[in-house]
Every structure is written in structure tokens, then in C-alpha cells.
C-alpha positions, 0 to 999 in steps of 0.5 A: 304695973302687975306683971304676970310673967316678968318680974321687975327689981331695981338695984340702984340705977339698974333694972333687972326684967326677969323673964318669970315662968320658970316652970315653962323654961321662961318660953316666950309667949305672945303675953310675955313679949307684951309685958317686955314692951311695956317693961322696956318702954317703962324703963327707957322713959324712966330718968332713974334708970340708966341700964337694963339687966334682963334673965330669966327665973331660976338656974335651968333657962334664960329662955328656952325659946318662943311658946310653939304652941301659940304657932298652930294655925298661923298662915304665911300672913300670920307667921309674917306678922308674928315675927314684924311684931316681936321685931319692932316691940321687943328685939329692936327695942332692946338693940336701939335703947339709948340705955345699955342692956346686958344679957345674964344667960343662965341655963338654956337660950334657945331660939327666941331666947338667944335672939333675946340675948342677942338683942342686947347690947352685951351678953354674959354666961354662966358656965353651965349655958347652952345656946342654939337656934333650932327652929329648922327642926319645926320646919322655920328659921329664927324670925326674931332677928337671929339669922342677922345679929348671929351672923353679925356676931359670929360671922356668915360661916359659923351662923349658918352651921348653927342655925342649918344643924340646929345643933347648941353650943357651950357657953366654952364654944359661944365664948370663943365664936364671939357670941357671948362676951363672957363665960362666968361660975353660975353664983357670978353671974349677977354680979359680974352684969351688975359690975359691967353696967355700973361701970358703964354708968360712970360714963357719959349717958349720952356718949354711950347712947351716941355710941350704941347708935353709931356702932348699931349703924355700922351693920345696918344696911343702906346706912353710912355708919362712918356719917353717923359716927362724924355726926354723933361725934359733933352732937357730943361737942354741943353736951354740958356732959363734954365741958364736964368730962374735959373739965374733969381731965384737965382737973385731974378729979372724977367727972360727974356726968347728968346726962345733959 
């Protein structure tokens, strides 16, 4: 498929998305978010892919927010369906793949581009990255997850002064709040996402799948994360996957996982 505001790269077992609208700070409009969906549907149906890198075009932005223009005469209604939609096509999408996704933050991450970020299972920064949720600024909170996942991240005190001041962080400060896992040189940014999930696609595909959702279970509400661990945990018993990982350590050798 032609996409007109993302670019999709392959780099063996990895997909990089790219948010492409460079010009426009790579905002999100109602056209990219659409064009995500299809990516990410594509790239969790496809066998050869085992994870997912997405950034944004060019040094300056990795996303610098949602497309304001597009929220112009939104009603309460409207503005209560544009946020379930970005939910339950995109930023769910991306935090319950069964594949890992890492976050490659270059430049500006703001609003729906640090909730994109946070979506993501991982998040890595360059050093020249500052990121920030000031949508009180335009009279609105995030609705694209943000006040839950920063408040899962960085803890309820921290979320709330990022979020009522509207004011950014470093990618320094991110660092040390837990909001980033890493703070890298701009020219490493790539590669160090590239290593982190090639390492992980060393690993049972399906345990890390298990993984995601029992670790995912742990912050929903209503939801016994320990029951879903004991669960996952027993499911992984049924893998040819398990006889190959215990096989290989009791041989001594490299395990070979195919995701069975």
C-alpha cells in the first residue's frame, strides 16, 4: 500500500513506521492516525515481522502534536469520539501488540506525539528531545491516553505538574522521571532502537507476547494482573518454543525460537 503521510522501511525482522510530514512537525492529523492503523494492523499480521520501530521524519520532531486545526467545531460529542477513535485504532493498538514496539524520539514529542511515544512498549531519546503535554494551553487535557500512561510512568505527582503546567521536559529530565528508558547522541538513535529489538527478537516471540499482556494487566483497572501472570506463565508450558528454550539450556547451545 502508498501511504502519503507515513513511510514504512524494513530492516530484517524490523519495521520501522515513520511519521513523514516533516514540514508539519509530523503532527498528527485524522489521515495519519488512519494510515497508523493500517500500518500496524499490516505489521502485526505480517509472520516476518517480529517488532516495530516508529519516528518521525527529520532531526526537528517526532511528533509535535495532534493537527489543531482539524479540532475546530468539535462539539462535546465530537471531541468525545475523536479521542475513543485515536484510542481504540492507534494508541491501544500499539500498547497491546503482541509484538514489542520501541519509540525513537527525535526532537519535539508533544501531546499526541508523547502519547504516541508512550503507547509504545519502550521509549528512547535523543539528547536534543523535549517532550511535554500542553494541551491546557487550548483549554483540553490529553485524550490520547496521556494523563493514564504518564501517570503510570512517572507516578500521579509528577503527571500532574507535567500536564497542569503544560510546561516540557528534557530528554535529561525524562530520564530520570521514568519517562524515557534511554537518552542517547542523535546519530545513536537508530541504532541503539535497532539493538534493543533485535535483542529482544532473540527471545521467545511468544513469551514476550505473554509478557506484554501480564505486565499491561498489571496497571488495567478491574483486572487481576497476578491471575493473568499464573496464566500466561502456564499457557508458555503448552510452546514447542518452552521444550526449545529448555532444551537449549540444558544443551548448553543457543535456542532457536519460531514462535510455536
Amino acid at each position: 500500500m502508498t501511504y502519503q503521510n507515513i513511510l514504512i522501511n524494513y530492516k530484517g525482522r524490523i519495521q520501522y513506521i515513520i511519521i513523514n510530514r516533516e514540514s508539519k512537525l509530523n503532527t498528527l492529523n485524522k489521515a495519519t492516525l488512519t494510515e497508523l492503523h493500517l500500518a500496524l494492523t499490516d505489521a502485526l499480521n505480517n509472520k516476518s515481522v517480529g517488532g516495530i520501530i516508529i519516528t518521525g521524519a527529520g532531526s526537528k520532531a517526532f511528533v509535535a502534536g495532534a493537527d489543531i486545526s482539524e479540532f475546530v467545531g468539535l462539539d462535546v460529542n465530537g471531541g468525545e469520539q475523536l479521542s475513543r477513535d485515536g484510542h481504540s485504532k492507534v494508541f491501544d493498538v500499539i500498547a497491546n501488540s503482541s509484538k514489542p514496539v520501541i519509540a525513537a524520539v527525535n526532537g519535539f514529542a508533544l501531546g499526541g506525539g508523547l502519547e504516541l511515544a508512550m503507547a509504545c512498549h519502550i521509549r528512547i531519546a535523543s539528547d536534543n528531545a523535549k517532550m511535554g503535554l500542553p494541551e491546557v494551553t487550548l483549554g483540553l487535557i490529553p485524550g490520547y491516553g496521556g494523563t493514564q500512561r504518564l501517570t503510570q510512568l512517572v507516578g500521579k505527582g509528577k503527571a500532574l505538574e507535567i500536564i497542569m503546567t503544560g510546561d516540557m521536559v528534557t530528554a535529561a529530565q525524562a530520564l530520570v522521571i521514568g519517562l524515557v528508558n534511554y537518552v542517547v547522541f542523535p546519530e545513536e538513535l537508530l541504532p541503539t532502537a535497532e539493538e534493543i529489538l533485535n535483542k529482544i527478537l532473540t527471545r521467545a516471540p511468544l513469551a514476550v507476547a505473554a509478557a506484554i499482556r501480564a505486565i499491561n494487566d498489571a496497571v488495567t483497572d478491574g483486572v487481576n494482573g497476578f491471575e493473568t501472570e499464573i496464566k500466561e506463565f502456564g499457557s508458555c508450558f503448552g510452546t514447542e518454543d518452552f521444550k526449545e528454550g529448555v532444551a537449549a539450556f540444558l544443551g548448553k547451545r543457543k535456542a532457536e525460537f519460531k514462535g510455536k
